[in-house]
Backbone as a chain_set.jsonl record, in Angstrom:
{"seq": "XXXXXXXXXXXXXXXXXXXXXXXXXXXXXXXXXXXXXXXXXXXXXXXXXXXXXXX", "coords": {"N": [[-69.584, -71.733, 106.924], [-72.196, -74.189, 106.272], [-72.402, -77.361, 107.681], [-73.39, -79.035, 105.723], [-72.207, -78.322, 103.258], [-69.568, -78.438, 104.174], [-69.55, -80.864, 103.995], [-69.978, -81.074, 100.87], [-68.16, -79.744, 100.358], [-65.597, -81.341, 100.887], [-65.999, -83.632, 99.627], [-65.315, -82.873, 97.308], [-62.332, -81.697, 97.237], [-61.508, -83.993, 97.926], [-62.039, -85.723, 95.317], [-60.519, -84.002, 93.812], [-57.9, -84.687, 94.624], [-57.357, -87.813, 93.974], [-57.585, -87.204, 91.024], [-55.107, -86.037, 91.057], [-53.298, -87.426, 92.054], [-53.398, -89.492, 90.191], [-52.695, -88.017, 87.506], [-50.025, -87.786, 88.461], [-48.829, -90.019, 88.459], [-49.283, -90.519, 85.659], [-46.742, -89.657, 85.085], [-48.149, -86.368, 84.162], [-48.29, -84.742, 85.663], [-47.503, -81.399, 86.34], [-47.104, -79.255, 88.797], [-46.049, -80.799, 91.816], [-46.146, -80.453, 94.501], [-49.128, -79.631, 94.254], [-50.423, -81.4, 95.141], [-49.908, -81.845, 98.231], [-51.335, -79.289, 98.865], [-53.427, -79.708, 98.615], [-54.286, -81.898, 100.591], [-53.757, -80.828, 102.517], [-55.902, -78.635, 102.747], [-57.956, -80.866, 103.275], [-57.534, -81.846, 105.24], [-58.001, -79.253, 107.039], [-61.044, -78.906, 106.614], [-62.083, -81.276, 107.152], [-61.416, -81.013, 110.053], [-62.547, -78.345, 110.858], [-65.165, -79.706, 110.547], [-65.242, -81.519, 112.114], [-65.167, -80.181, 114.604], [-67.387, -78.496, 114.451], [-69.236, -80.793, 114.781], [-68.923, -81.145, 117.622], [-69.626, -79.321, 118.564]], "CA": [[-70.198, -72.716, 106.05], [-73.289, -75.052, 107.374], [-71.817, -78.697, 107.349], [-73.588, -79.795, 104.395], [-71.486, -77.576, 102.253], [-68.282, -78.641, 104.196], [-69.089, -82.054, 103.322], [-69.392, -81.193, 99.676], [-66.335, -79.336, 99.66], [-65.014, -82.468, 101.413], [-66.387, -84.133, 98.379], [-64.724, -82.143, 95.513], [-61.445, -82.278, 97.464], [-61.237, -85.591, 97.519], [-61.853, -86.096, 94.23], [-59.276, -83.069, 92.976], [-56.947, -84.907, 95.333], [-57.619, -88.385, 93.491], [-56.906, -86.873, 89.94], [-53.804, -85.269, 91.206], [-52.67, -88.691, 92.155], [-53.409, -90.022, 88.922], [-51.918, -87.537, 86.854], [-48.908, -87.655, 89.256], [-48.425, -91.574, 88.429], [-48.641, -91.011, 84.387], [-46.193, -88.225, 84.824], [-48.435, -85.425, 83.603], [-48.556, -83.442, 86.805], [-46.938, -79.817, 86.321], [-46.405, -79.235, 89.461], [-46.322, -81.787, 92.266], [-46.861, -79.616, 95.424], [-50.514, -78.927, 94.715], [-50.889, -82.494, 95.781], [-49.445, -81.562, 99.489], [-52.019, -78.263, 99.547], [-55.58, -80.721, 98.775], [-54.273, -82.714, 101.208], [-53.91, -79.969, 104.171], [-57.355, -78.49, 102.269], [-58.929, -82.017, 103.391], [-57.502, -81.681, 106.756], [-58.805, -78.541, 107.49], [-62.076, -78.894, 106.432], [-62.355, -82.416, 108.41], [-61.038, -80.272, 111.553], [-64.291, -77.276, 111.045], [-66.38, -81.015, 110.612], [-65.032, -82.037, 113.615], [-65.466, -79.227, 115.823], [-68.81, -78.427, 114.462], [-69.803, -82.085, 115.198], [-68.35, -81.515, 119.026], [-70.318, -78.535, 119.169]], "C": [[-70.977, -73.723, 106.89], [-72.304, -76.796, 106.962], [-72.035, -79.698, 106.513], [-72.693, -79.08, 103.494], [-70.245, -77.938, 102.733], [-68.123, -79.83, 103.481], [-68.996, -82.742, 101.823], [-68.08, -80.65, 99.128], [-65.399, -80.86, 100.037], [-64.518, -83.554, 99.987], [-64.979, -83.777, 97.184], [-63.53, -82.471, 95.993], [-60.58, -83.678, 97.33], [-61.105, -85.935, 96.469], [-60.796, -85.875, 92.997], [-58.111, -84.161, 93.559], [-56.839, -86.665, 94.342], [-56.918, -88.466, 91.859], [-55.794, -86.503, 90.015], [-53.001, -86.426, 91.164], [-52.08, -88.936, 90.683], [-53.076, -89.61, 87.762], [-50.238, -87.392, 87.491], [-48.05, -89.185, 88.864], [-48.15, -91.296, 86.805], [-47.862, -90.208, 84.149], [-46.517, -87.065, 83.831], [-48.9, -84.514, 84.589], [-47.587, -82.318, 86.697], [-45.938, -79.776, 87.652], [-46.891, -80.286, 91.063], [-46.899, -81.94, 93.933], [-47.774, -79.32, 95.686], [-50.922, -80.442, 95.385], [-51.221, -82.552, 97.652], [-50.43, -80.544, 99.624], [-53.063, -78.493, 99.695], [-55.155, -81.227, 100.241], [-54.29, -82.114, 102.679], [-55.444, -79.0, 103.727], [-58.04, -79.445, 103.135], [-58.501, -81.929, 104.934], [-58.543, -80.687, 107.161], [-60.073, -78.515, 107.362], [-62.465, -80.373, 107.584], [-61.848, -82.056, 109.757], [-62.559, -79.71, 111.825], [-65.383, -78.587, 111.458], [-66.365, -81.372, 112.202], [-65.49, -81.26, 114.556], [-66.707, -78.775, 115.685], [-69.666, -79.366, 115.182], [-69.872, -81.342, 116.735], [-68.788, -80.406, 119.419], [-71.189, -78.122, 119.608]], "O": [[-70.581, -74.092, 107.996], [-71.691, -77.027, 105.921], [-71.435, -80.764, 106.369], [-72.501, -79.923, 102.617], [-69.423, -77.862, 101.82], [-67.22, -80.101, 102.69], [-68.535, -83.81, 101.422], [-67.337, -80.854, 98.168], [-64.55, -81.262, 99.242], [-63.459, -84.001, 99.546], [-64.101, -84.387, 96.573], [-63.134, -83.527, 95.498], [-59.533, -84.116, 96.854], [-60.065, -86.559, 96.256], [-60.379, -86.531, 92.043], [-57.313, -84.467, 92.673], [-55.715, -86.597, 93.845], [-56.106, -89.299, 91.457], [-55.189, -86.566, 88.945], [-52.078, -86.511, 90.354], [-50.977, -88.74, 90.173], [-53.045, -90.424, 86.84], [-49.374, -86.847, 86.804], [-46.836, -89.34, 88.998], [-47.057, -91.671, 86.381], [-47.938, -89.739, 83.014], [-45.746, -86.692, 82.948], [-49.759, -83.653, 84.399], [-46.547, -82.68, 87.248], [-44.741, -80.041, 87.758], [-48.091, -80.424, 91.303], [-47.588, -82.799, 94.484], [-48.017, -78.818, 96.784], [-51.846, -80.443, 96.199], [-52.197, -83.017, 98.241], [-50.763, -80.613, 100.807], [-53.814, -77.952, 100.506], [-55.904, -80.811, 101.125], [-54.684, -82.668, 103.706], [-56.085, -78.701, 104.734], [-58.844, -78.89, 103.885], [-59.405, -81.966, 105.768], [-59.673, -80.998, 107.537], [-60.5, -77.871, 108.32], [-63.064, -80.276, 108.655], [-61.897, -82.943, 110.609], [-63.442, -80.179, 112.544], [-66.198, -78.546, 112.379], [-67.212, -81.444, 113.093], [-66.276, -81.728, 115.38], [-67.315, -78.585, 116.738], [-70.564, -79.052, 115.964], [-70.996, -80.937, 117.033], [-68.536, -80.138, 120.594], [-71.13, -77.042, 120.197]]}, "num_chains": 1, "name": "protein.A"}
């Protein structure tokens, strides 16, 4: 992926990760784990950023 596309996935992440919250607070989150898999999602993608950058 070219690093404009990481940084819209970056994008969307963030934002899924955001709603997850916020359905997590009015207790209408299912299940509470997908919170923990955006959140290593957003890592990895800010890792590829990184190492692209440093490349």
């Amino acid at each position: 992926m070219t690093p404009e596309e990481l940084d819209n996935k970056l994008k969307e992440l963030k934002g899924e990760l955001f709603n997850l919250r916020f359905q997590h607070a009015i207790n209408q989150l299912d299940n509470p784990h997908k919170i923990e898999a955006v959140k290593k999602d957003i890592a990895r993608v800010m890792t590829i950023l990184c190492e692209k950058k440093n490349a």
